[in-house]
DSSP file (Angstrom, degrees, kcal/mol; ACC not computed):
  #  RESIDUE AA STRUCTURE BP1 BP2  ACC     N-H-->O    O-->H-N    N-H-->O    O-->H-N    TCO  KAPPA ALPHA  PHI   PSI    X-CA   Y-CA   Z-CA
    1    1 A X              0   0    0      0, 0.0     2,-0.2     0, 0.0     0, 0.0   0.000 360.0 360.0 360.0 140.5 -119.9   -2.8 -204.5
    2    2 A X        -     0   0    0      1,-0.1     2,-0.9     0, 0.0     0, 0.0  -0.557 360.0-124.8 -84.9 133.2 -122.4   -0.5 -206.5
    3    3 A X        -     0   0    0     -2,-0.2     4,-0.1     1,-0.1    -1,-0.1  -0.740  24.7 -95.5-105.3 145.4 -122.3   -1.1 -209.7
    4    4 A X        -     0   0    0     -2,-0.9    -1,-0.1     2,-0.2     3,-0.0   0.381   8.0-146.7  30.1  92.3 -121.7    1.3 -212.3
    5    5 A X  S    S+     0   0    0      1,-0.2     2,-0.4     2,-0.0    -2,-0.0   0.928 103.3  60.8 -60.1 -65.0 -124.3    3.5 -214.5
    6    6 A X  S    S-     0   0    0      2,-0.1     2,-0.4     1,-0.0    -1,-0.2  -0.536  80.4-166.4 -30.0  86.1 -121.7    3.1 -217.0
    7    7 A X    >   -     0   0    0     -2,-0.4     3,-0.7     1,-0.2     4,-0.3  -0.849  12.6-151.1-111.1 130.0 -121.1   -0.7 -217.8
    8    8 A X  T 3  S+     0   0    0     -2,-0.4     3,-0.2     1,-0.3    -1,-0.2   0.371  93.0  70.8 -79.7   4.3 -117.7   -1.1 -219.7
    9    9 A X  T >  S+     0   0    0      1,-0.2     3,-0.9     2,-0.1    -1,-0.3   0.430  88.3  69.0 -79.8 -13.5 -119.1   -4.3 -221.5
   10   10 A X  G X  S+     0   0    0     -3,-0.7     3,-4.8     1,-0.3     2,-1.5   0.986  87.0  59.9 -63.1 -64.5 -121.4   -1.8 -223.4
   11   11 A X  G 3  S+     0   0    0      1,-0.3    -1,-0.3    -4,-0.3    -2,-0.1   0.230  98.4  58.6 -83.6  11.6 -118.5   -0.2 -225.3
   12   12 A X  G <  S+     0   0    0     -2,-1.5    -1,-0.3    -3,-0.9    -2,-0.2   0.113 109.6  50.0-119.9  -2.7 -117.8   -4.2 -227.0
   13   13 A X  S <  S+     0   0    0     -3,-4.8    -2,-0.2     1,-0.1    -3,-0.1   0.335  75.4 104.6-126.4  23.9 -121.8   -3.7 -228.3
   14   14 A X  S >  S+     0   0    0      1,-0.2     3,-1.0     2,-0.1     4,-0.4   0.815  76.0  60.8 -83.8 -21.8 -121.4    0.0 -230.0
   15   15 A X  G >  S+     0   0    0      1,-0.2     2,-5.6     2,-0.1     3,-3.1   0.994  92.8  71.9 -50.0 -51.0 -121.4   -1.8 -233.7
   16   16 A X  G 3  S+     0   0    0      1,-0.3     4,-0.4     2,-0.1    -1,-0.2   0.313  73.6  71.1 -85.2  46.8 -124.9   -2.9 -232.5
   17   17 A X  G <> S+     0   0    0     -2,-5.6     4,-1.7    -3,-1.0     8,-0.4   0.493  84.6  73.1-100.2 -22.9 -126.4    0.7 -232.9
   18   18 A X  T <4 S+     0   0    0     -3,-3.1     3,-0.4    -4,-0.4     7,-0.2   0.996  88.6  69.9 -54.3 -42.9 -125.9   -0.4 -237.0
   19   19 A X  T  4 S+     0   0    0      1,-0.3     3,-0.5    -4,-0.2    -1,-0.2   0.955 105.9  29.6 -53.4 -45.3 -129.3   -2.9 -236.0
   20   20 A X  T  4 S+     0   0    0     -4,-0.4    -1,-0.3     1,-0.3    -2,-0.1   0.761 139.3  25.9 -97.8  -1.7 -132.2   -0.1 -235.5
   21   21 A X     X> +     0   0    0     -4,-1.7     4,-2.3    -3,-0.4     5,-0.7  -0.601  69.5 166.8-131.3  80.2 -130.4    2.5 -238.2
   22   22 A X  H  >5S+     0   0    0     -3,-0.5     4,-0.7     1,-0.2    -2,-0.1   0.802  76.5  44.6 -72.9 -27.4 -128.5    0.5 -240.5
   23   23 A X  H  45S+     0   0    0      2,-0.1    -1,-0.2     3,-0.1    -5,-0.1   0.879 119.4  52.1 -94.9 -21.4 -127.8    3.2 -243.4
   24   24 A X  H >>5S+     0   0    0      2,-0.2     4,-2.2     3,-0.2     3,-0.6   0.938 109.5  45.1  -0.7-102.5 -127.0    5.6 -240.3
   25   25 A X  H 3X5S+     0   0    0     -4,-2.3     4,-2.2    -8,-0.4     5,-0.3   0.824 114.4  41.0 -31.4 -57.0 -124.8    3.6 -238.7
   26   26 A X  H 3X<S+     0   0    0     -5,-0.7     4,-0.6    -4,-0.7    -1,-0.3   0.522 111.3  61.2 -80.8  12.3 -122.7    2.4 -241.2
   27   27 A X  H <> S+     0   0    0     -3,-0.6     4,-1.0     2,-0.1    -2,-0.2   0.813 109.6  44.1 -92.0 -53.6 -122.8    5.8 -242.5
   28   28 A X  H  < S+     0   0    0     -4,-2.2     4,-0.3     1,-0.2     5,-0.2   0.715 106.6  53.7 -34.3 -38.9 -121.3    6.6 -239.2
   29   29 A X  H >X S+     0   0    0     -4,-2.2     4,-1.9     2,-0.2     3,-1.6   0.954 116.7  51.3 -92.8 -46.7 -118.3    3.6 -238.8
   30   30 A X  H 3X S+     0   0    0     -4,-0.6     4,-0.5     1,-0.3    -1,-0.2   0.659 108.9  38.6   4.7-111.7 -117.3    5.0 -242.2
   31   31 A X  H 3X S+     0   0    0     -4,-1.0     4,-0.6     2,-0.2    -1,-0.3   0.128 120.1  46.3   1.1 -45.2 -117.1    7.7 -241.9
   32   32 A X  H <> S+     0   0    0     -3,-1.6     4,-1.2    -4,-0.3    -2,-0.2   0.631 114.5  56.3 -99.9 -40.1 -115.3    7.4 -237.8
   33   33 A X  H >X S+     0   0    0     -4,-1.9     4,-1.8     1,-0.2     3,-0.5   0.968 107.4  42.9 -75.9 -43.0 -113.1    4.8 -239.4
   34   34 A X  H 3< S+     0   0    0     -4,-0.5    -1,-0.2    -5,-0.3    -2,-0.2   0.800 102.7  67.9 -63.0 -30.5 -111.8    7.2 -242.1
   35   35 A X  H 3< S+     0   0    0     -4,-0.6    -1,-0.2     1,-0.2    -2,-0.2   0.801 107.2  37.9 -51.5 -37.6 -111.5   10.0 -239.5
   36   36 A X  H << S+     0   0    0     -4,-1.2    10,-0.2    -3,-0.5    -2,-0.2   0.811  87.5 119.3-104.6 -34.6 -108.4    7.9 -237.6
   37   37 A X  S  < S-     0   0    0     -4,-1.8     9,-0.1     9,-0.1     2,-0.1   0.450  82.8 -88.0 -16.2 173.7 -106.8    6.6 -240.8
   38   38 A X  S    S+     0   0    0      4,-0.1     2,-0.2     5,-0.1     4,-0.2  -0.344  77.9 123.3 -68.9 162.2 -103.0    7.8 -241.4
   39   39 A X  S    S-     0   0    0      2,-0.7     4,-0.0     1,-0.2    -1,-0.0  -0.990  80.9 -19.8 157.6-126.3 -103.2   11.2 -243.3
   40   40 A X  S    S+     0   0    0     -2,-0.2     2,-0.2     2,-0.1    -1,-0.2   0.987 136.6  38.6 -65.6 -54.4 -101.6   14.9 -242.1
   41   41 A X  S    S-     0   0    0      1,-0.1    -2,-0.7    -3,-0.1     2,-0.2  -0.556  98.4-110.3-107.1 173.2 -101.4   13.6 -238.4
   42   42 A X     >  -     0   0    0     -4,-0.2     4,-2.4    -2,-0.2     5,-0.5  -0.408  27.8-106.3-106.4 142.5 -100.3   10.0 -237.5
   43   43 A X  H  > S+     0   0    0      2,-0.2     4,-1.6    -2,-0.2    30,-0.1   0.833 125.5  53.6 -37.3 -34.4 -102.7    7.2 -235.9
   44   44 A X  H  > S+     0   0    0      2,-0.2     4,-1.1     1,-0.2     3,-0.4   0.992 108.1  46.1 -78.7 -70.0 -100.9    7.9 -232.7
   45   45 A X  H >> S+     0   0    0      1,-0.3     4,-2.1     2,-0.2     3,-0.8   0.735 114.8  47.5 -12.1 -61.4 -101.4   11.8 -232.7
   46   46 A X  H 3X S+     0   0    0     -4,-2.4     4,-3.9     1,-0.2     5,-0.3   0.905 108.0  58.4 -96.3 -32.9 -105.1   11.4 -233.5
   47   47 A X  H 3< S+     0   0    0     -4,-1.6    -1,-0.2    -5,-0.5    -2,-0.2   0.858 109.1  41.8 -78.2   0.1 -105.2    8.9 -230.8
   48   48 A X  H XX S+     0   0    0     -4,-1.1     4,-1.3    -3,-0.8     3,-1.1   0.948 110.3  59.9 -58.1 -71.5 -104.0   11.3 -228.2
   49   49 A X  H 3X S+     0   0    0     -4,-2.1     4,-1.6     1,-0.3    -2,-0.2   0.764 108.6  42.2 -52.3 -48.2 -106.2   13.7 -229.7
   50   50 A X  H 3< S+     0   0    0     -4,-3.9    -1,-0.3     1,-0.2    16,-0.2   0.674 108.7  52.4-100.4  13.3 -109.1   11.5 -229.0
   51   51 A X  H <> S+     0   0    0     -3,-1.1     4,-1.7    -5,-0.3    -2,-0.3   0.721 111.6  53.7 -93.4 -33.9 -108.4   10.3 -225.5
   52   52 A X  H  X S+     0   0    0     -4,-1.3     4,-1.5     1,-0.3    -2,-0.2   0.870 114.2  43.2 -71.4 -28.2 -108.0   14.4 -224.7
   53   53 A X  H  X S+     0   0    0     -4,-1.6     4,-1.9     2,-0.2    -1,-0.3   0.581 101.8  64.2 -93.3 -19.9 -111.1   14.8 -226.1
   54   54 A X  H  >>S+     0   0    0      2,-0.2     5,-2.7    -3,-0.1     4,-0.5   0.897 103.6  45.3 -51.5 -63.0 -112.7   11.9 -224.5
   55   55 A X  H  <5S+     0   0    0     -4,-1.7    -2,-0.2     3,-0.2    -3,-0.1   0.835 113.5  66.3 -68.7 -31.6 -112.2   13.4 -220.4
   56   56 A X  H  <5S+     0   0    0     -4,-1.5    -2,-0.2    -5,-0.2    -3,-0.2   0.963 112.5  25.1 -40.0 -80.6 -113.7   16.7 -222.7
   57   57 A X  H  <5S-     0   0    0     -4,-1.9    -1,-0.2     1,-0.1    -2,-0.2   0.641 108.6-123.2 -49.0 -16.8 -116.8   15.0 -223.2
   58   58 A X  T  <5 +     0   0    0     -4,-0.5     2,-1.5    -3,-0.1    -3,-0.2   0.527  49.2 158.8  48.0  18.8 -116.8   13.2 -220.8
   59   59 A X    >>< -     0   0    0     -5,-2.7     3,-4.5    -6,-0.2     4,-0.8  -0.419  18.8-168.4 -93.8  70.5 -117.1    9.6 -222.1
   60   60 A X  H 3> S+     0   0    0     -2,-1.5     4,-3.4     1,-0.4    -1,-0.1   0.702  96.7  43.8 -21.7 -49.6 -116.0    6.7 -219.9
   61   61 A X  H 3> S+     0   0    0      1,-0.2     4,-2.0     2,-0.1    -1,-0.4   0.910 109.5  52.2 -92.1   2.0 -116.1    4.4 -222.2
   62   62 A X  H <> S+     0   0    0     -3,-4.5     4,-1.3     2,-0.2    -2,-0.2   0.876 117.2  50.0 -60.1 -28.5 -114.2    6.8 -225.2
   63   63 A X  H  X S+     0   0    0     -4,-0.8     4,-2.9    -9,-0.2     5,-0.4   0.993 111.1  52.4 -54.9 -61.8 -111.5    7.1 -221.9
   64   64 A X  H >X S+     0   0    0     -4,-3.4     3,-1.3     1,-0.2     4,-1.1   0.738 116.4  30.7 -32.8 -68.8 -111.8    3.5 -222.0
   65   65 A X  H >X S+     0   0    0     -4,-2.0     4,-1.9     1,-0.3     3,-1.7   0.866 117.9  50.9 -74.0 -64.4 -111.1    2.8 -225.4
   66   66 A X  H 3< S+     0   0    0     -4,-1.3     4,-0.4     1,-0.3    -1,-0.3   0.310 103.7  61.3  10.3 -32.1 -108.7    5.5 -226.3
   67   67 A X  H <X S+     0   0    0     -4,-2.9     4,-2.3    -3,-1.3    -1,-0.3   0.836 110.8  48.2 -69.2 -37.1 -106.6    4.6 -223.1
   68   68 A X  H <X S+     0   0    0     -3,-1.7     4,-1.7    -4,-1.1    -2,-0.3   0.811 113.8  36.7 -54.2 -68.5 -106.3    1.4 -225.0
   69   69 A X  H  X S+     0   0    0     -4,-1.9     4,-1.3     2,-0.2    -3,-0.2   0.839 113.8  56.2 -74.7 -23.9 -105.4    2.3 -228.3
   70   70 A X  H  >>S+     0   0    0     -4,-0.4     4,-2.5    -5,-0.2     5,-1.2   0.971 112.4  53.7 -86.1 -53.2 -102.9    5.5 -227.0
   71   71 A X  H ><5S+     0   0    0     -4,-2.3     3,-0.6     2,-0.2    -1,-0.2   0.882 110.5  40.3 -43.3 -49.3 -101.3    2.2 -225.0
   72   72 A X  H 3<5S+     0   0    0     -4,-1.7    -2,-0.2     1,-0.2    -1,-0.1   0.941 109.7  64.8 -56.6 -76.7 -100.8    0.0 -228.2
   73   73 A X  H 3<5S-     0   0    0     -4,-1.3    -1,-0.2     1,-0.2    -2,-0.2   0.460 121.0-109.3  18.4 -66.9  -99.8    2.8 -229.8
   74   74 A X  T <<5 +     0   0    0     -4,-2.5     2,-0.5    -3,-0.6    -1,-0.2   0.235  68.3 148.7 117.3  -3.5  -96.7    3.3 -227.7
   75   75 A X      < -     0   0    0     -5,-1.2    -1,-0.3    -6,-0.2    -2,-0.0  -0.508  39.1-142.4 -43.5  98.0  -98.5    6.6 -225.9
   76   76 A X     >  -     0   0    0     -2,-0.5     4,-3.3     1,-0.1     5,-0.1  -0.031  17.8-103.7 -76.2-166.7  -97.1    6.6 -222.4
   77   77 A X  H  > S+     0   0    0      1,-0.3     4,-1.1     2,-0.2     5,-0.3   0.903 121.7  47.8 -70.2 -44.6  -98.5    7.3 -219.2
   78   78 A X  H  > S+     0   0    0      2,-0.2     4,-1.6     1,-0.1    -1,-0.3   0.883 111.0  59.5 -77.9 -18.4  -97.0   10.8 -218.6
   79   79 A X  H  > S+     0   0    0      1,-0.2     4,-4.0     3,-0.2    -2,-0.2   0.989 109.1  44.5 -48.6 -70.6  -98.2   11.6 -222.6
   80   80 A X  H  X S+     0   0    0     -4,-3.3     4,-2.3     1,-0.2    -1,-0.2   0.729 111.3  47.3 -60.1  -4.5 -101.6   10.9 -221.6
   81   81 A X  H  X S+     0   0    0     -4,-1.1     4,-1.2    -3,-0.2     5,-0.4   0.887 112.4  52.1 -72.7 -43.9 -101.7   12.9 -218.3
   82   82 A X  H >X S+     0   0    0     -4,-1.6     3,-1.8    -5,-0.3     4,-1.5   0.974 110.7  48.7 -52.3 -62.2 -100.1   15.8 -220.3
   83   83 A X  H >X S+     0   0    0     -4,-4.0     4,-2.2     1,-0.3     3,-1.6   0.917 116.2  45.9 -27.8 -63.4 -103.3   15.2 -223.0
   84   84 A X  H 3X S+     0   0    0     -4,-2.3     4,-1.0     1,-0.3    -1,-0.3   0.355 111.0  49.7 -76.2   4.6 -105.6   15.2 -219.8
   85   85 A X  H <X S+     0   0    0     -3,-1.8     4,-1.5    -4,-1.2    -1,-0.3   0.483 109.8  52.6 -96.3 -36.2 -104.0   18.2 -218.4
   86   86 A X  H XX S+     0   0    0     -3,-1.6     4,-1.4    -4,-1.5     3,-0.8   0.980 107.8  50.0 -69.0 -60.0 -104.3   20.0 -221.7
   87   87 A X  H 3X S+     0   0    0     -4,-2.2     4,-1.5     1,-0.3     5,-0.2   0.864 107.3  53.2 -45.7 -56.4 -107.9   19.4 -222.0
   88   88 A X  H 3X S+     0   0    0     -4,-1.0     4,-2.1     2,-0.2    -1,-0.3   0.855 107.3  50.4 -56.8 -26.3 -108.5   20.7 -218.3
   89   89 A X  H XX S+     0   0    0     -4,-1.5     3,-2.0    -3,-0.8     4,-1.7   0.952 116.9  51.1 -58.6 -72.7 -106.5   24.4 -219.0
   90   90 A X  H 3< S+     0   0    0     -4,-1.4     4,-0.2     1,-0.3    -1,-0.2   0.489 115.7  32.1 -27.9 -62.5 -108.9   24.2 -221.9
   91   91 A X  H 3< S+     0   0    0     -4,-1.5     4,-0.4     1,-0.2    -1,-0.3   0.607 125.0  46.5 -74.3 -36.0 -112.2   23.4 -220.1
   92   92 A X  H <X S+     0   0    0     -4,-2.1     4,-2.0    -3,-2.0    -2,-0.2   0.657 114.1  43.0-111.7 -28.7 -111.2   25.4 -217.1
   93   93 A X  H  X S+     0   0    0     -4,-1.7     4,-0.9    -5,-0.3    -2,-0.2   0.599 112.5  56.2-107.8  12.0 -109.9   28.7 -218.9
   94   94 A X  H  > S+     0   0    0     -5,-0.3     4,-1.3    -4,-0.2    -1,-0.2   0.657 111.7  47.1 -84.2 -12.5 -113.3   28.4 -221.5
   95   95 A X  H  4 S+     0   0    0     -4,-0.4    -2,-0.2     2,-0.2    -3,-0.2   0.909 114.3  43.4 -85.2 -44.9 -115.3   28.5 -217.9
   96   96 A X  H >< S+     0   0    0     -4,-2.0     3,-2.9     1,-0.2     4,-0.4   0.875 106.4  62.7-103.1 -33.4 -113.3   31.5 -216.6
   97   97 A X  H >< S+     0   0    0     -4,-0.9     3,-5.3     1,-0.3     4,-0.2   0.987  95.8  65.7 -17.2 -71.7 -113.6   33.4 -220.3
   98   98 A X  T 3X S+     0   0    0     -4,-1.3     4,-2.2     1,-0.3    -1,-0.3   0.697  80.0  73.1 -35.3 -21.1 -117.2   33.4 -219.6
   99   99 A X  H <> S+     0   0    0     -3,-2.9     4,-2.7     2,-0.2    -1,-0.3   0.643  86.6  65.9 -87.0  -1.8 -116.6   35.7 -216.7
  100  100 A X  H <> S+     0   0    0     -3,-5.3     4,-2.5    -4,-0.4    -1,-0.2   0.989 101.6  51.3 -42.6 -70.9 -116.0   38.5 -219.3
  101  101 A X  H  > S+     0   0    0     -4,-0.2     4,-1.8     1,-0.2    -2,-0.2   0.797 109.8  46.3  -7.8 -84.7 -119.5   37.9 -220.0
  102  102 A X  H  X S+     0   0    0     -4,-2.2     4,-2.8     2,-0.2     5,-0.3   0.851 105.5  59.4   3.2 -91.3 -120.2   38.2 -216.6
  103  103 A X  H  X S+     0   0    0     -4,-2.7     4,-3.5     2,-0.2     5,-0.3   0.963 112.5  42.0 -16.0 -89.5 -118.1   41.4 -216.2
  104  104 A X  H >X>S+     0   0    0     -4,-2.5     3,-4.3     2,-0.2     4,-1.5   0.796 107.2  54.1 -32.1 -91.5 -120.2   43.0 -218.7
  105  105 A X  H >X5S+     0   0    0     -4,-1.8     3,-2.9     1,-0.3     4,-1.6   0.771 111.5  48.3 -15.9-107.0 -123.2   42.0 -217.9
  106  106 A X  H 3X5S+     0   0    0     -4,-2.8     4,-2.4     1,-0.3    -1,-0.3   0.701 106.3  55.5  -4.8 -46.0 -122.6   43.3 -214.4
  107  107 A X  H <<5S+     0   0    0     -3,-4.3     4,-0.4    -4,-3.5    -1,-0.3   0.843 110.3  44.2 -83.5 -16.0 -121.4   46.5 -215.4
  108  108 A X  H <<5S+     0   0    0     -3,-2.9    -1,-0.3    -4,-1.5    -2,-0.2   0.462 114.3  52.5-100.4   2.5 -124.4   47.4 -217.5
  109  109 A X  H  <<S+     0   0    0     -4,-1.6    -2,-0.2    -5,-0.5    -3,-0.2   0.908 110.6  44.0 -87.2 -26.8 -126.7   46.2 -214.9
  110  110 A X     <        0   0    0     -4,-2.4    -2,-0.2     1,-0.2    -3,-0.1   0.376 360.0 360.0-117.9  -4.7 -125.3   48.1 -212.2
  111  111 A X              0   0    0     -4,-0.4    -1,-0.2    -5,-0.2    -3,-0.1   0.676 360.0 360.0 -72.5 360.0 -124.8   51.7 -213.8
């Protein structure tokens, strides 16, 4: 089996980004750590929130981890499809917006 560009044992060694920028880093895990806290929305909410936003980015291992925590959580399975479902209308109806652009463009090239 081919393995992987993306090796999920990576995502157990993202503290060690603190070694070659140390005021950086920890400026970062703060900061990221403060982000998830309780506070207007709920741990669970914001961990929804960052698993939808994860298949956004694209980030195998944010899926990873975020699948993880929405589980502990108590997030089921049809909650996160529904997240990943949101995300694509999102992704899919910011791609087809663009064809305004398009439009436009078109119609003042072609007059």
């Amino acid at each position: 089996m081919e393995k992987s560009y993306y090796d999920p044992a990576d995502l157990k060694k993202f503290g060690k980004i603190v070694e070659w920028s140390e005021e950086l880093g920890n400026s970062f895990f703060e900061y990221y750590g403060k982000v998830f806290e309780e506070g207007s929305l709920s741990a669970r909410e914001k961990s929804l929130i960052a698993l939808a936003v994860s298949h956004a980015v694209q980030c195998p291992y944010c899926i990873d981890a975020y699948t993880g925590d929405g589980l502990q959580r108590g997030i089921t399975k049809e909650e996160m499809m529904e997240a990943v479902h949101v995300t694509a209308a999102i992704k899919g109806g910011a791609a087809l917006v663009h064809g305004v652009q398009m439009m436009n463009k078109y119609n003042k090239l072609s007059m």
